[in-house]
N, C-alpha and C positions, 0 to 999 in steps of 0.2 A: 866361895866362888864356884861356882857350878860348870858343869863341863857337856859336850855334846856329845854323844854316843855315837861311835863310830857307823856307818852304813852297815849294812847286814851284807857277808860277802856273798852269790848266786854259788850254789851248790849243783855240778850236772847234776841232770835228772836219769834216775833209773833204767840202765841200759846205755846209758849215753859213754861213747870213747872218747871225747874230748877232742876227735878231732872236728879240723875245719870242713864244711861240705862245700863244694864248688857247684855255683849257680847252675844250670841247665843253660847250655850253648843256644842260641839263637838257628834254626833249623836255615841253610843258605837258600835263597829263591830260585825256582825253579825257570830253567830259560823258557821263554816265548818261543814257541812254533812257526818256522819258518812262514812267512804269508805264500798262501796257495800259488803257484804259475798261473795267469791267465790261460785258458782254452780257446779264448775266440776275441776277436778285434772288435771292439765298436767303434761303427763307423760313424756313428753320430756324434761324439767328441770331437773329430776330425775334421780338418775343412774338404774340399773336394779334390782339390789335389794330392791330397795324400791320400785319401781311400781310394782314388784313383789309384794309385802306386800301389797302394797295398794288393787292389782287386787284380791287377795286371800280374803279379806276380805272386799269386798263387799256385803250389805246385800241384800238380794229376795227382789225382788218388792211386793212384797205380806206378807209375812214374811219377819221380818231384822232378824231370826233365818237360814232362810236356804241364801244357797252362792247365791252372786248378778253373777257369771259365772261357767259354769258348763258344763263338756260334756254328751253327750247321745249318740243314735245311729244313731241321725241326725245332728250327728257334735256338737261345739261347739257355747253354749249359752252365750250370755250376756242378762243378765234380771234382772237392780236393780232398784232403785229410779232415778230419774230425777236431782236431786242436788248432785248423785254420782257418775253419771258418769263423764268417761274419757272426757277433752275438744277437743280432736281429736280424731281417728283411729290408733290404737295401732295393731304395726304388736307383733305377737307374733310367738314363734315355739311350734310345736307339735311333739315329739319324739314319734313314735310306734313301743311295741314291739310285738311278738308272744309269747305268754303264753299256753303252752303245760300244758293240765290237766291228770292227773291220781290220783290212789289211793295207799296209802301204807298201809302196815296192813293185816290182815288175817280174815277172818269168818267176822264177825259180828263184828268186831272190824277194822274200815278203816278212816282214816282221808284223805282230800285231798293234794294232792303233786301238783308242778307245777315248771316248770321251764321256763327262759327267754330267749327270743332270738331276738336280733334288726328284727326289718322289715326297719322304713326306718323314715326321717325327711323330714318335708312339712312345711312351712311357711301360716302364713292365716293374716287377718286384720280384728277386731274386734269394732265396737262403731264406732263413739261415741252413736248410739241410738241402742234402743237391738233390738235384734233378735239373727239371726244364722251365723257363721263365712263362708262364701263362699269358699268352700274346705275343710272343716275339718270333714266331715263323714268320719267315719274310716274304714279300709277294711272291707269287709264280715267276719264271721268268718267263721270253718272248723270244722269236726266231730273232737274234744274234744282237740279245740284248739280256744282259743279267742286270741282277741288282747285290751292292754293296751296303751292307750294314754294318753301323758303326755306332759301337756302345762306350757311352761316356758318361760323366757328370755332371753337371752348371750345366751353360747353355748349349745350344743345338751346333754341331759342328757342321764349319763352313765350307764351300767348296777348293777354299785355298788352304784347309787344312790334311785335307786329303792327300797322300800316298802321290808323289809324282809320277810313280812307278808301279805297275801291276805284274811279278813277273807270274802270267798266266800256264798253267801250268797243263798241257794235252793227254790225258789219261790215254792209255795204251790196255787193251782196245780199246778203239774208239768207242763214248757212252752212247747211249741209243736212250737217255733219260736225261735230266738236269742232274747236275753237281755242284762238289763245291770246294771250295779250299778256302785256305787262311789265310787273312793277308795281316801282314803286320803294321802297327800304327806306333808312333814315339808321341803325338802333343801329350802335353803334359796333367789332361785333363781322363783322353781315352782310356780307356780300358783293352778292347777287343775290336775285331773287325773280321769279318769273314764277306766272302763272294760265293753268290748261286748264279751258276752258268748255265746257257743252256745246251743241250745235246750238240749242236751244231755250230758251238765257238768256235771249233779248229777252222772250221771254212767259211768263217763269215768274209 
């Protein structure tokens, strides 16, 4: 009867302690890097209402109390911080109108009057770094007659969108050139508005 011969036992090999070696751990993954902060708004994602919003409330590079865009009487400004600005060149439109000044009232008792009359709409492109919008100085004014400019989005703003109210404001001393101030606008479309006066508002 024949028999099977046992398996041959594994002898360690030369050097070996017989102990057990434990695998090499799996190295854990390393976290993903926060995604960068935006620097700048694109307005071209955005419908016109909200880059309207957004452009209205930009704050002064100098101040974040006064507007990051503003007109004067060398056109339209953009002038805010560097991580609020637009990430392109945002055309924008400028409606101006003729603002006829006079007086109502008698003696010594006179408030000012003024009514509106279209002059005309011009298109400009503003940013994305600030300065001045190329085209948007607004016409000369005329003896006791300014013009109002009003920078907005979509379509050309209408005369029943206009400011009810102008309170015009009399520089001390009196100018001996045109000026200007800000007026402020709420539709929901505007951006900015300013008034160029002429020398001789107070006594129209």
């Amino acid at each position: 009867m024949s028999t099977t011969a046992p398996a041959p036992t594994a002898t360690p090999s030369s050097g070996s302690t017989g102990a057990a070696t434990a695998s090499p751990s799996t190295a854990s993954p390393t976290p993903a890097a926060p995604a960068p902060s935006p620097t700048c708004f694109d307005t071209g994602m955005v419908g016109d209402t909200t880059a309207a919003g957004y452009l209205s409330r930009l704050p002064g590079a100098a101040r974040i109390i006064d507007p990051g865009i503003f007109m004067d009487l060398d056109g339209l400004h953009l002038d805010t911080t560097g991580d609020q600005r637009p990430c392109g060149p945002v055309t924008v439109r400028i409606t101006r109108f003729t603002v006829r000044l006079s007086h109502t009232g008698s003696g010594t008792v006179t408030r000012p009057s003024y009514a509106y009359s279209p002059l005309d709409t011009t298109e400009v492109t503003v940013g994305p770094a600030n300065g001045i919008a190329p085209g948007s100085v607004p016409p000369a004014t005329s003896h006791c007659a300014g013009v109002l400019s009003v920078v907005q989005l979509g379509a050309p703003v209408k005369e029943a969108d206009l400011p009810q109210r102008l309170d015009l404001v009399a520089p001390s001393p009196a100018p001996s050139a045109p000026y200007h101030q800000r007026v402020k606008v709420t539709g929901e479309r505007q951006v900015a508005a300013g008034l160029a006066l002429p020398a001789d508002a107070a006594t129209c």
